[in-house]
N, C-alpha and C positions, 0 to 999 in steps of 0.2 A: 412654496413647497409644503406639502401635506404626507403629511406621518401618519402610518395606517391607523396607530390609537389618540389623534391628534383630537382633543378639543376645543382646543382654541386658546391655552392658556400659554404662558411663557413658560420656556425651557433656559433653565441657563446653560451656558454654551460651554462649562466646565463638565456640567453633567453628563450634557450631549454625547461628548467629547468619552467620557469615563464609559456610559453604559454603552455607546454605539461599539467603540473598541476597535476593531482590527476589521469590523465584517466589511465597510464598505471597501476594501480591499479583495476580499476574501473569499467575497462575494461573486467578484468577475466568472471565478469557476462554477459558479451556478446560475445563472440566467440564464442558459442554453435548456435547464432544466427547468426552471423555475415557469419558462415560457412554456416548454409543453404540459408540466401541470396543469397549468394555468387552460392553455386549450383542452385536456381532458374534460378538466372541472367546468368549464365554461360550456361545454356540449352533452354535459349532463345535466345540468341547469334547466338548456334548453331541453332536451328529453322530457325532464318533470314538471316541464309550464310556466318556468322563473323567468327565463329568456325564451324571446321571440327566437324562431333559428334561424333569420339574417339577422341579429346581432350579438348571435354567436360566433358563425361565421366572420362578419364583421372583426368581432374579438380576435378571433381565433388567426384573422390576415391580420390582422393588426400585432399581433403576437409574435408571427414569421418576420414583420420586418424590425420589430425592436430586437429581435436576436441577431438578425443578419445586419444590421446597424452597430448594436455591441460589440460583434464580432470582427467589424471591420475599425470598429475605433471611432465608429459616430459620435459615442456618446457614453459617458462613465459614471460609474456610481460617488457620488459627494456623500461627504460626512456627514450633511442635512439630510440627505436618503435616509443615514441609518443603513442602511441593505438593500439588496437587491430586490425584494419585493417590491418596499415604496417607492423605488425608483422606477419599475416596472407598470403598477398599476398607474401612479403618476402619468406614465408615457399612455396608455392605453386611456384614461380621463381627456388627456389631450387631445386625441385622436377621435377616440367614439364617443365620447361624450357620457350619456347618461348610461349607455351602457356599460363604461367603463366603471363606473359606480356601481353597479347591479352585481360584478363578476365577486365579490367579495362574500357575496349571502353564504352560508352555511360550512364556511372554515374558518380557520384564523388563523393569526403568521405562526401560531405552531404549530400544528401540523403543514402548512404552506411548505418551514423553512422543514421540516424532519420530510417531507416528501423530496423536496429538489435533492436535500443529503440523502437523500438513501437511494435515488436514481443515478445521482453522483459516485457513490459507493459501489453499486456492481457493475458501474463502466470500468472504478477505476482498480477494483479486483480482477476484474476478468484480463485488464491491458496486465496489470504485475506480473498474473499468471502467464502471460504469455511473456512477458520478460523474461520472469525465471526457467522456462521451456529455452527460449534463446539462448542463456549462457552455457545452458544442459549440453544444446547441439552446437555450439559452439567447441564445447568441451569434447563430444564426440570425434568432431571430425581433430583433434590433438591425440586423442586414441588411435586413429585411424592412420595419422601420417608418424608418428610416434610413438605408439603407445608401446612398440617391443622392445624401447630402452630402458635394463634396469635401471632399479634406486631399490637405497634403503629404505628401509620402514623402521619408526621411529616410532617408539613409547619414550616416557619420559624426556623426552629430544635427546633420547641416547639409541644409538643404532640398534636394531633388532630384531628383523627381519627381515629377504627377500622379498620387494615389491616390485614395480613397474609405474612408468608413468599412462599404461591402461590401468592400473588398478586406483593409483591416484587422481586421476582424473576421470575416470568412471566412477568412483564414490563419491563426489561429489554432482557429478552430473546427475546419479540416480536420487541423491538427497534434495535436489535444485526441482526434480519433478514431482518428486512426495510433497516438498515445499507449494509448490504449484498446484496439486489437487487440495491442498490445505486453504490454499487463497481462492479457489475454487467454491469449498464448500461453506465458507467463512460469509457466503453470498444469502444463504437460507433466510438470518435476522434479519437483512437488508432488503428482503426479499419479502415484504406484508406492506402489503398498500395502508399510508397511516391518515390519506384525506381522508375528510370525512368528521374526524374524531376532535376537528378543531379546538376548540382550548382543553379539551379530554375528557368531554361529557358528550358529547356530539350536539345536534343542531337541532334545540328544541321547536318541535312545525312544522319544519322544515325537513321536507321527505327526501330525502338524498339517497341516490342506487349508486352504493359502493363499490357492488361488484361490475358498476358500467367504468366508472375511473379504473380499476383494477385490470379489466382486460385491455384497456386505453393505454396505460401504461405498461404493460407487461409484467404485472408484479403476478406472482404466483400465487395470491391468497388474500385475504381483505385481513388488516391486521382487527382483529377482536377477542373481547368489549374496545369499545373505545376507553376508558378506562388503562387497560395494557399499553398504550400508545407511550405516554406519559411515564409509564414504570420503565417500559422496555431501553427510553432514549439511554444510550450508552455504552448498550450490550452490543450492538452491532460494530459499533466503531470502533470497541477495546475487542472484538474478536477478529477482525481485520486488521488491526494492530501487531494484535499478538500472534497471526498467521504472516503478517510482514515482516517483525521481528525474527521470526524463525530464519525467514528467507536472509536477512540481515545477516545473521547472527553464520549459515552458512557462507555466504560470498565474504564476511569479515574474516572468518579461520583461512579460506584459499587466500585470499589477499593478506593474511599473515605469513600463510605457508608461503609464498611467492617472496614477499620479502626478505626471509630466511633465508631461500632456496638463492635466491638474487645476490646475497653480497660477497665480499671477496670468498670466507674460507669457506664457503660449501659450492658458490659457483656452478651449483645446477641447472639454473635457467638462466637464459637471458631473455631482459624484458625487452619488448620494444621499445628503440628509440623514442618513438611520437609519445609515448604514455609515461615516460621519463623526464625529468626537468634539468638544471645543471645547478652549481653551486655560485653562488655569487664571489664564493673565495676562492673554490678549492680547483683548480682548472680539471683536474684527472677524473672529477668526481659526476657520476650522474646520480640522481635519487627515485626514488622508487614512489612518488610523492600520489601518484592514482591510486595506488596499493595501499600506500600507511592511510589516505583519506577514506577507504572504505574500509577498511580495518577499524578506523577509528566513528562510521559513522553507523556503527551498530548502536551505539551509544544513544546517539539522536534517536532511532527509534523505538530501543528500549522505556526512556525519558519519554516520548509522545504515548506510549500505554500506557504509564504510571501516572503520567498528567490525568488519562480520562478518567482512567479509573480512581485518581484522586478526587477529581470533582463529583462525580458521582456516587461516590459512598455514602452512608448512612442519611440521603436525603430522602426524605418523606415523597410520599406519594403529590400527581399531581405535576403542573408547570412552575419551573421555578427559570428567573432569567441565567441562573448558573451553568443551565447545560447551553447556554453561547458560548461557556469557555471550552467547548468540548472542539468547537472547528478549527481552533488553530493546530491543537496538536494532530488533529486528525488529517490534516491537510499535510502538513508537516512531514509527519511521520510518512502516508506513505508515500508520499513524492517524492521524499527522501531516501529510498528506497527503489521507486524506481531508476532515479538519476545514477542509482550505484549499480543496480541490476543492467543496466543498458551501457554504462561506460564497459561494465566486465564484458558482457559480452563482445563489446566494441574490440577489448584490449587482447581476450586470451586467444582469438587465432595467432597472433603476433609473439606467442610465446615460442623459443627455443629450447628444450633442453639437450644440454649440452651429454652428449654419449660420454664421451671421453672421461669429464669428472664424474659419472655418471657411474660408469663402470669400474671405477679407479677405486670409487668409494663404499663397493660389494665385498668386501673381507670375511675373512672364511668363519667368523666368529658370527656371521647372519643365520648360521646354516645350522647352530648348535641345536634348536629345539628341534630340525630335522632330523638331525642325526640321533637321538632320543626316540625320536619316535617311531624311525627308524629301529632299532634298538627293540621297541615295546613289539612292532608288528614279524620281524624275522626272528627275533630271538625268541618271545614271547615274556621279558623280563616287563616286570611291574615298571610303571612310568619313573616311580620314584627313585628304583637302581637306575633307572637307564639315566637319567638324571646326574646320580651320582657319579656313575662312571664318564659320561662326558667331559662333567668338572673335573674328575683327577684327570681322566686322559689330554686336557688340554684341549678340547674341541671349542670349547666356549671360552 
């Protein structure tokens, strides 16, 4: 097994172990990327005279079948890997032989690995976006077969004014979408092609056409100087983060509101059975166990933005091996996000609410700031009397 910066000296296997970390794991989620890299860069090669173009070609079939071999569970990344890279070129050495030695000229595994993450990155914004779009139209159509059932509206979780479960579930839907252009636009840092810029000074010599890998890949812009590559690692993935969080951060308040709205004394919704668990003691009891887990896993993605952007503070310019500690939470984070985005969607057509406690619990005491205001527009009395007089008259 050969290690991309392998020269031939002993590694001890505690080290191995310490600095490889989590990636040959972690890693699985990028060889799909790692391999088209790798054929961009390999056909740009050949373009500028480095590679022959049958054995880029070559590369480049050799490429298709280590992904579609990983894919299928041929073949996995070991801890001797290290990552996905050397266990990639590794495979490609095997195959093409000298050519498989040659694909390496004018990168390095860091920009290798900030490329496969950042092709990684606006797949896996663009899928959340559409997650949080699903729970939106999820939520629509609970307007549409229910939405003319009142409810109270709650400040303070004390009743206080006429709402509807169109207005409750419409604000949320509309925020799940602003959420969703958020993960959208959170694509721009992810979005600068950073081969090229290999260890962050680029490829002294060695003529490399950025902007041929750049439209290979689909990146909307050649990330420059190479220099920025190096500064920028962390900004993309703490703002993907922090546009996931949001999204979190709403689906955790519904999945609060839900469990509120769920238990004996307000008895608003009923959740679906399937998304319910039961009590190991209590025979009468079901629990709300989908709901308090996404309630509870804003948390998780809060923690994965504070992770990155802990590691990356005040670190000096240039490659340092600390931004490796940046893929776990980033992985983390937003996957953990969509597992929550996709169960809601899964769960809220399956929501009841209940009319009956529904409208049981619209007491005339909602209607006080109407009557007020009221007050201001027929009477034409200041806010502050109409006010007043509601509180002596008893309306509130």
């Amino acid at each position: 097994m050969t290690r991309l910066w392998d020269r031939g000296e002993p590694l001890d296997a505690r080290i191995l172990a310490y600095t490889a970390g989590e990636d040959h794991r972690l890693d699985a989620r990028l060889v799909p990327y790692d391999c088209r890299a790798s054929q961009a860069h390999a056909r740009m090669l050949a373009k500028q005279g480095y590679l022959t173009s049958a054995d880029a070609e070559a590369l480049c079939r050799a490429l298709d079948v280590v992904a579609e071999e990983f894919a299928r569970g041929a073949w996995t990344i070991a801890l001797t890997d290290e990552d996905c890279h050397t266990a990639i070129e590794n495979r490609l050495v095997a195959v093409c032989g000298e050519a498989g030695r040659r694909i390496h000229l004018g990168r390095s595994r860091n920009d290798q690995v900030l490329v496969a993450i950042r092709l990684w990155l606006k797949d896996a914004l663009a899928s959340l976006a559409d997650d949080a779009d699903a729970v939106a139209a999820a939520l629509d159509a609970v307007v549409a077969a229910q939405g003319r059932i009142p409810m109270p509206g709650y400040t303070h979780l004390q009743r206080a004014m006429p709402s509807s479960v169109a207005l409750w579930a419409g604000g949320f839907a509309s925020e799940l979408r602003d959420d969703a252009i958020g993960l959208r636009a959170a694509m721009r840092r992810a979005d600068k092609n950073p081969l090229g810029s290999a260890a962050g000074y680029g490829a002294p010599v060695v003529a490399l056409d950025r902007a041929h890998t750049t439209a290979a890949l689909g990146f909307a812009e050649v990330h420059d100087p190479v220099t920025a590559v190096q500064v920028s690692r962390g900004k993309a993935e703490a703002h993907a983060l922090f546009e996931a969080a949001l999204l979190a951060q709403d689906l955790g308040k519904m999945a609060a509101d839900l469990c509120l709205f769920a238990t004996y004394e307000f008895a608003f919704v009923k959740l679906p059975d399937a998304f319910t668990t039961g009590s190991s003691m209590l025979p009468q009891k079901r629990n709300p166990d989908v709901f308090e887990l996404a309630r509870g896993r804003t948390a998780e993605a809060f923690a994965a933005l504070n992770e990155v952007l802990g590691v990356t503070a005040k670190m000096t310019s240039g490659y340092h091996r600390d931004w490796q500690l940046i893929k776990p939470a980033l992985f983390r984070g937003i996957e953990g996000v969509a597992a929550t985005a996709r169960v809601m969607a899964h769960a809220v057509p399956g929501l009841v609410f209940r009319a009956d406690r529904l409208e049981a619990a619209m007491d005339p005491s909602l209607r006080a700031a109407e009557h007020a205001n009221r007050m201001v527009v027929d009477e034409g009395l200041p806010f502050r009397e109409a006010y007043r007089r509601v509180r002596e008259q008893g309306l509130a």
